[in-house]
Structure formats: structure tokens, C-alpha cells
N, C-alpha and C positions, 0 to 999 in steps of 0.2 A: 326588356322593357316592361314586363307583366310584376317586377318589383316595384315600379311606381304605382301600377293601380290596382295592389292587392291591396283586401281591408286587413288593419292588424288585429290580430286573434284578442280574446278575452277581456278586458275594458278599459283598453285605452280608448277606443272610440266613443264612447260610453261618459254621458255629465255627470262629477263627480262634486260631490258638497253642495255651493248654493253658487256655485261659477255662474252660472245662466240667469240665475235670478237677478244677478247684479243689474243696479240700473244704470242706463246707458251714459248719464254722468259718472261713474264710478269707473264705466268700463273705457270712457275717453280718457279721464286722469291716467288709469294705467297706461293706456298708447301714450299720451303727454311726457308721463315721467320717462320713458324709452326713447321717445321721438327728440325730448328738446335738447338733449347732449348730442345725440346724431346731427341735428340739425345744425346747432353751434360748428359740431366737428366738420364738416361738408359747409357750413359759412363762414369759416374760417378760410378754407382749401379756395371756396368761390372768390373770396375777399384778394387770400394771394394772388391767386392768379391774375384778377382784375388791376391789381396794385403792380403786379408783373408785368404786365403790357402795356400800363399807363404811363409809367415811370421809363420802358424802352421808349413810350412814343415820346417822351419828354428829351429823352436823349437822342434819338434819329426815329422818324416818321417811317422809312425802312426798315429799321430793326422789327418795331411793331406787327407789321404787317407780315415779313418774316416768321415771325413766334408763332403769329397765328395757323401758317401756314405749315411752320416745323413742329407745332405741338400736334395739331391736329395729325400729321406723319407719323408722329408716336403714340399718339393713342392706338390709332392703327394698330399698328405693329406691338402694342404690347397687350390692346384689351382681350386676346383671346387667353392668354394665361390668370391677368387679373380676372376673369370671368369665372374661369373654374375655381381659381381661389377665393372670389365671393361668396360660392354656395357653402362657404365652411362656416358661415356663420347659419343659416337656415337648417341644415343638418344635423348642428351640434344642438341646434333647439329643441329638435325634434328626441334629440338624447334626453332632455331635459324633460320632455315632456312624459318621455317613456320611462322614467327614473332609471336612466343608464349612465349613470354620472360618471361608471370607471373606465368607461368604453371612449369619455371625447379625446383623453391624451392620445391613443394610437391612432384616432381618425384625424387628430392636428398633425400628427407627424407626415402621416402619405400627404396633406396640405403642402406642408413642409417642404418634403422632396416635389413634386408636381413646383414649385416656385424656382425652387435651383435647378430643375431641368431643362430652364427656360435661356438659357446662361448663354449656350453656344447662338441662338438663335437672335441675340441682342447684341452679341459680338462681330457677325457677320450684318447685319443691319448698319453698324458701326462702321464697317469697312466699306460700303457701300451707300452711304447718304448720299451724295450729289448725283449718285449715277439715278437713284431715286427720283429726284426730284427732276431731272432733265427728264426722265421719261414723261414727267404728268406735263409740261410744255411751260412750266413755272418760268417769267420774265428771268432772262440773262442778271440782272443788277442786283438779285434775291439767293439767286443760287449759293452761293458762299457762306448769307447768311441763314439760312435755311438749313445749310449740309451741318455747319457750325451747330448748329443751336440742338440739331437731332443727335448729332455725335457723342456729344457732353448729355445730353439726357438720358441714352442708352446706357451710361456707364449708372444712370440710378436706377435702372430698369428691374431689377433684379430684386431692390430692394423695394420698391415700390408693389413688386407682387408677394412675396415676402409680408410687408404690411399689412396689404391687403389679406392675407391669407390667415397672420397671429391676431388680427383684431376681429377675425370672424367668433373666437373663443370668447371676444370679451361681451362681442353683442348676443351673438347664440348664448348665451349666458344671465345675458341683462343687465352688463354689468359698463353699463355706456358712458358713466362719467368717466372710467378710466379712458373712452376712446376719445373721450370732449375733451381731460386734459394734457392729453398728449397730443391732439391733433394743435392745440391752443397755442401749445409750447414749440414744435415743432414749424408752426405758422408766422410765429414771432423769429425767429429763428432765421426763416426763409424771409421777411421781411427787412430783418438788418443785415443779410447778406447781398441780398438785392442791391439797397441804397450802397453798401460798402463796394461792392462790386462791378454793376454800371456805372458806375460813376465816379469812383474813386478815391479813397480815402488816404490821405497823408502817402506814403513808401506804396500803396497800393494802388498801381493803375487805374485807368479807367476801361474796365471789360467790355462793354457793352451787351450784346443779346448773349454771350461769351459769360460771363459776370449772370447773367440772370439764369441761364442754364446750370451752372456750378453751383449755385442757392439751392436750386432746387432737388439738385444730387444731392445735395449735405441733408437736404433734409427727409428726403425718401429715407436713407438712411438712417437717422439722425430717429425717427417714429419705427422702423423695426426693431434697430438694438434696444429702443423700451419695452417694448412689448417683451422681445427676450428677455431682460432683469426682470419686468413686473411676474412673466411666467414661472419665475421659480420660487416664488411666492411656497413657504411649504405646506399651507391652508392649501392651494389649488391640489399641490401634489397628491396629500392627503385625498381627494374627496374628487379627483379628474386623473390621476395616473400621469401628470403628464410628462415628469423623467420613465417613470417606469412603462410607461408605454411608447417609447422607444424601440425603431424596428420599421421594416418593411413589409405592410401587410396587403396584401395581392387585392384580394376582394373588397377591402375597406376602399384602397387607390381605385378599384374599377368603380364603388359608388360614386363617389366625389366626380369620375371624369363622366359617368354616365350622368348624373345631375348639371356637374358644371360645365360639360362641351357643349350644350346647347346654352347656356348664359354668356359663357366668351362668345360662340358664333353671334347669339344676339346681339352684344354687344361691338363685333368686327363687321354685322351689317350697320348697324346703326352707326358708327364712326365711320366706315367703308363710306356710304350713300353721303354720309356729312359732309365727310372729305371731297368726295366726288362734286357736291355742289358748293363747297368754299373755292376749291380749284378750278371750275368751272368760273364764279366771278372772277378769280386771279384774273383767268386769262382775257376780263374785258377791259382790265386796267390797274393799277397800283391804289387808286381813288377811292373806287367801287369794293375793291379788296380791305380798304382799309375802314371805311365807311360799315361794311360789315363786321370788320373785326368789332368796332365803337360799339355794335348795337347788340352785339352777341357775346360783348361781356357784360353788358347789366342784366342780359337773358339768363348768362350763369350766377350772375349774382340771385337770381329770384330761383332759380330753377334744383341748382346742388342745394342749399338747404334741404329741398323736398326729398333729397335719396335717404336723407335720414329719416323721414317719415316712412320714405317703400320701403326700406331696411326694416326700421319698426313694425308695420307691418308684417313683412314675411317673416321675422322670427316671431311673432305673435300666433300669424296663423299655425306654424310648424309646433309649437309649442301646445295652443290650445287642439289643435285637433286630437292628437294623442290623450292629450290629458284631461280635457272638458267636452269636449265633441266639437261637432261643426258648427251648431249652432252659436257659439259664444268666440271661435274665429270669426264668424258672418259679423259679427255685432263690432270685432277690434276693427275689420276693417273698412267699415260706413264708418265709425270713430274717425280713424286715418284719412280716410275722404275729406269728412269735417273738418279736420284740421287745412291738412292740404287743400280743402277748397275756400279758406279764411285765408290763409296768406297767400294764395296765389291773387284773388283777388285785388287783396291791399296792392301788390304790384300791377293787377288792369290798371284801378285807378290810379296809382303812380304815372306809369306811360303816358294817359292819358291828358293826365292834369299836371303833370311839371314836366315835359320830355325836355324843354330846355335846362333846366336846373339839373339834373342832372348829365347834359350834353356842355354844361360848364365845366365841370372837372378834365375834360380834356383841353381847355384853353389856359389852364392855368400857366402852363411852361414853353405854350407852342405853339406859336402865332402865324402860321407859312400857309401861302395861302394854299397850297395843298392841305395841310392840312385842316382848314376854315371850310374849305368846301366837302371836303370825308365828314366833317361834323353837321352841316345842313344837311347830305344826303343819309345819314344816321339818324338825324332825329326823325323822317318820316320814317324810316324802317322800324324805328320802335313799334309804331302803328301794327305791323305783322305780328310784332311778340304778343301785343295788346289781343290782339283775334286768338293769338292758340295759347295763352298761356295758362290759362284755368283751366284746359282739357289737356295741357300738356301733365298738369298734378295727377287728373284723374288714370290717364295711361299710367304713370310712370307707379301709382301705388296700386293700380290693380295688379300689374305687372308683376311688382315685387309679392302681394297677398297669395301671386299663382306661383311663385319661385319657393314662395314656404311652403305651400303642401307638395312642392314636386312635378308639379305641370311647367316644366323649364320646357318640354320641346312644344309644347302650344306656341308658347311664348316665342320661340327663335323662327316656327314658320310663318305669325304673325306679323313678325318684324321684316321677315324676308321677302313676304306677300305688300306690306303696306311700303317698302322701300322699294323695291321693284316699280310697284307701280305710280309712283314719285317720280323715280327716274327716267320709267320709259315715257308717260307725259310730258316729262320735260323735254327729255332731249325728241320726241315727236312729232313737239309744236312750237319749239323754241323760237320766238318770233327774231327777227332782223335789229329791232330795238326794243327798248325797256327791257332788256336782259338781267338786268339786276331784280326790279321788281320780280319778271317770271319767275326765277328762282327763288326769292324766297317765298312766291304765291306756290310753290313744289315742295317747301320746306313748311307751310303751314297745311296743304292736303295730307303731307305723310303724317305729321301728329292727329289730325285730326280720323284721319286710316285706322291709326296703332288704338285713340281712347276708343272706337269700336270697335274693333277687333275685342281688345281688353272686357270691355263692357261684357258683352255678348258673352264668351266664355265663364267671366266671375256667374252669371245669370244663366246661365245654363246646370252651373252645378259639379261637374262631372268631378273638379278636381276636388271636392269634402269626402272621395271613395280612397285620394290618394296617400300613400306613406311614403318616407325615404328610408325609415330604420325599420 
């Protein structure tokens, strides 16, 4: 652990040219020019998905509610791999930063393997869905599609970390349009496989949540085999090794899983506790279940954009502290703030001033009165997003600023402390009714937990002493 908070010898720590001088317009355009292809790529991902669930509720009111419940089961179970293969892009930054440009090919490859070692463990997941979901007490008339929908996703599982892990080169790198036009392409992709697929075109059935889980495998894979072609690029080879760094190397794999085991745990609490309180609605009814799925997909619609700005961030900080000092980290990421605290806003007042107008698009194809009534009880829930969603930016980019210099386990006890105590609240005082409300009034104390925790630590300091290379 004393390799995260040793200083690095001779000056990399140390302001090099006029970096600091810059002024803080200067130093937001660079976060801008990094952030707004992240952004794009992660609102492209937020759009499918929303267009994923809207288009099941168009076709059965169950499948929907379903999805939410079988995707949420595979975040689970896949985010602790994607976690570790996240930090490949902060790491690779910090190569950047340290001008070790010929050292990222073999630190991509231990990525590499850590992704396909993931393999048996999605496989067995696979043979076990429904037994899964009987045990969380999920309604009998779900089960099916619930088992279905995790089954078919596990077979993308592999490539989704995978992705995750070859697009860490292209951000550790700064090289993010290629992540905005392959997520673009990739998005589009999952989009006319969806409509083709739910629903049926000519000789091609009508799939249902079936058809929208099989989109979504075409297209997990569909963004790692690019990222493979774009890698052999022979500029990369050239000037990153990355055929010639080829190989199993011991210590490089031990960084990446001592960095990235506490960003998957972070990450399997934080979907863990989610799950824990989506499943918990489930079981007050089909309505309430559905009702939040409506309000927790315009949540992701506001919310994933912003991982391209924490993204931005952490490889900013991991880059400048080696190469400019702390000081001019400090400066990227109150930039990153700025941003993320301008469009989170525009979505307060969104919520606040048209919650109907956007609680329209779910009426366009589906008139039952189950589902008229999950659409009134959604539009007040917007109300909750409304309260944490501009302190939900600020957690989520300090989060990622402490991921770049290396304070990943700050971060996982953070998250373990602020959902802990979410949970046991909840289920403490869990009144008799307004069950839905409580919960997500447990879903807005843990964000509000996590941007102080975050706060506190960025403000303390500790992690401008940290390195990863």
C-alpha cells in the first residue's frame, strides 16, 4: 500500500514550463476538449439504455420493469471486473505524465488478461439467473423475464469488460474522440437492433426483453473488436509497444488489481445497496417498481453523461500531478466541478419546470391504466432527483479526481461507510406506508453521504502526495 503514497523521485512532482500559469479559462477548455466526447460517449450509452426500456414498456409494461430489475442483477455481478478494468485508463495517464510512453502496451495487456479471467465467473452466473432472483423474493410473473434478460447479457459480459479495459488506452491517452465515435457507432447499432428485435421485423420474430438483451450483446462486442482494429494502428505500436508488449507481467497485474480492487468493490457497493433498494420497491408491488424504473431513467439520462467529466478528471489529475504538480490538478478539477455543476443544474431545472413533458414519452405507445398510474407516481419522484442531482456531479467528479492520483481505497471505504448507513436507516425505520417515498428519501441521504465524504478528503489534501507509476 506504501506504493500509493510514495512521492516520485526527481520532477515529476515539480511545475514544469508555464502549466500553472494558465488561466483558469484556458485550463477549463482543456477539461472541455476531454470531457465533451466522454460525455457524448456515456450519453449516447444513457440514451440507449433509456430508449431500451422505453421501447420494452411500449411492448409489455412487465418486460420493462423486468430489465430494470435483470440489468440492475448484472451490473452486480459484472461491476467488480469492469472496476478494475476502469483504472487502466488513470494509470496509463500517469505513464503519460511520467513520459513512459513504452511501458502502456504491457500495462494494457495484464488489463487484458484480468478481463478474460472474468469468463468462468459470467458463465456460472449464466446457469444460475432464476435461482438468483427467487432468492431476492422478486414477484413470481418476473421471474422468467428477469432470468431471460440476465442470461443473454452475461453472454456480453466479457466483452463489456474487455471494452471497458481497451478504451482505458484511448482516454489515459486523451485520445477521447475515438471513445465518442465508437461509443456513437456502437449506440446506433444497439438501437436498430432493439426496434428490429422487440418487436420484429419481416422473417424476424418479435423478441421481446429477449430481442433487447441480444442488442445489447451485439453491441458490447460490437465496441471491443474496435478498439482491437483501432489498436494496431502502427503509430500506437511505434510510440506505446503495444504488440511488442505482449506477455504476462506479475507486478504490472498486481498494480492495476491493487489500484483497481477497490474501484470494482466501490463500484459492487454502490450497485450492491442500489440493487438492494430497487428490490426492496419490487417487493411493494409491480407499480412502485415500475414507477421508479420511469424516474431512474431520466436520472441516467442526466447523471452518465457526467462519468465523462469524472473520467476527465481522473486522467487529468493522474497526468498533471507527475508532469505539472498538484497545483494545476487542483485547478483541472474545480474546472470539472464547473462543468458538472452547469449541466447538472440545467437538469434541476428541467425536473422541476417540465416533469410532465418529459413523463409524456412514456404515453406515447401505452395507455393501461397500470401503466397511467406508474407515470403520476414517477413524476413526483422526479422531485427526489431534483434534491440530489447537483451534489450527485459533485461526488461522482471528486470521486473520479481521487481515482487519478490513486486514492481508490479512500474512495471504496467511503462508499461502504455512506451505503451502510443508507441501508441500515432504511431498513431501521422502514415505516408501515409511504414505502416507496422512504426509500428513495435513503437513496437521496447516501448521495448526499458520498459528495461529503468526497468533499472532505479532495480538501484535506492527502492524495497530491499520491503516485501509481
Amino acid at each position: 500500500m506504501s506504493e500509493s503514497h510514495s512521492s516520485v523521485p526527481g520532477d515529476r512532482s515539480q511545475p514544469t514550463g508555464n502549466a500553472v500559469q494558465e488561466s483558469f479559462w484556458q485550463v477549463t477548455l482543456e477539461v472541455w476538449r476531454i470531457a465533451l466526447p466522454l460525455m457524448v460517449s456515456a450519453g449516447t450509452f444513457s440514451l440507449v439504455l433509456f430508449a431500451d426500456r422505453t421501447l420494452l414498456l411500449w411492448h409489455d409494461g412487465a418486460s420493462m420493469t423486468a430489465s430494470m430489475a435483470g440489468g440492475n442483477m448484472f451490473w452486480v455481478l459484472v461491476c467488480l471486473p469492469v472496476g478494475i478494468a476502469s483504472m487502466t485508463g488513470a494509470i496509463v495517464s500517469q505513464y503519460v505524465g511520467a513520459n513512459e510512453h513504452q511501458r502502456i502496451g504491457r500495462f494494457l495487456w495484464q488489463s487484458v488478461w484480468m478481463s478474460l479471467l472474468s469468463t468462468p465467473l459470467f458463465v456460472a452466473v449464466a446457469f444460475f439467473a432464476q435461482t438468483l432472483f427467487q432468492l431476492t423474493g422478486q414477484p413470481e410473473h418476473l421471474l422468467e423475464l428477469e432470468a431471460t434478460y440476465l442470461r443473454l447479457l452475461m453472454i456480453g459480459a466479457v466483452g463489456l469488460v474487455l471494452e471497458s479495459a481497451l478504451s482505458g488506452f484511448f482516454s489515459g491517452t486523451e485520445r477521447t474522440r475515438v471513445i465518442m465515435w465508437v461509443s456513437l457507432a456502437s449506440g446506433v447499432l444497439n438501437l436498430l437492433l432493439d426496434v428490429i428485435l422487440i418487436f420484429g421485423v419481416g422473417p424476424i420474430p418479435a423478441l421481446g426483453i429477449a430481442g433487447a438483451a441480444i442488442g445489447s450483446v451485439i453491441a458490447f462486442w460490437a465496441k471491443a473488436v474496435c478498439y482491437c482494429v483501432l489498436l494496431l494502428k502502427p503509430q500506437y505500436e511505434t510510440t506505446y509497444q503495444i504488440l511488442g508488449g505482449f506477455g504476462v507481467d506479475a507486478k504490472v497485474a498486481r498494480k492495476l488489481l491493487f489500484f483497481g480492487f477497490p474501484t470494482g468493490l466501490m463500484y459492487l457497493t454502490e450497485s450492491g445497496g442500489f440493487t438492494v433498494m430497487v428490490l426492496r420497491i419490487g417487493s411493494i408491488g409491480d407499480i412502485p417498481l415500475r414507477a421508479t424504473t420511469m424516474a431512474i431513467n431520466f436520472n441516467m439520462v442526466a447523471f452518465i453523461p457526467l462519468v465523462g467529466v469524472s473520467i476527465a478528471a481522473s486522467v487529468l489529475v493522474g497526468r498533471h500531478l507527475l508532469q505539472h504538480g498538484p497545483q494545476r490538478a487542483v485547478r483541472s478539477v474545480y474546472a470539472a466541478l464547473l462543468i458538472g455543476g452547469i449541466y447538472s443544474t440545467i437538469w434541476l431545472i428541467a425536473y422541476l419546470a417540465i416533469p410532465d413533458v418529459m413523463m409524456s414519452l412514456y404515453q406515447l405507445n401505452n395507455t393501461s391504466d397500470e401503466s397511467a398510474n406508474a407515470i403520476k407516481i414517477a413524476r413526483n419522484l422526479l422531485g427526489f432527483v431534483a434534491v440530489y442531482v447537483v451534489l450527485d456531479s459533485v461526488q461522482l467528479i471528486l470521486a473520479g479526481a481521487l481515482r487519478g492520483a490513486g486514492d481508490t481505497w479512500f474512495v471504496l471505504i467511503s462508499g461502504v461507510l455512506a451505503s451502510s448507513i443508507a441501508l441500515l436507516v432504511g431498513f431501521g425505520f422502514e415505516p408501515g406506508e409511504e414505502q416507496l417515498h422512504w426509500w428513495w428519501w435513503m437513496l437521496t441521504l447516501w448521495i448526499w453521504l458520498l459528495a461529503t465524504f468526497m468533499s472532505a478528503r479532495f480538501l484535506q489534501g492527502r492524495w497530491k502526495q499520491m503516485r501509481m507509476v
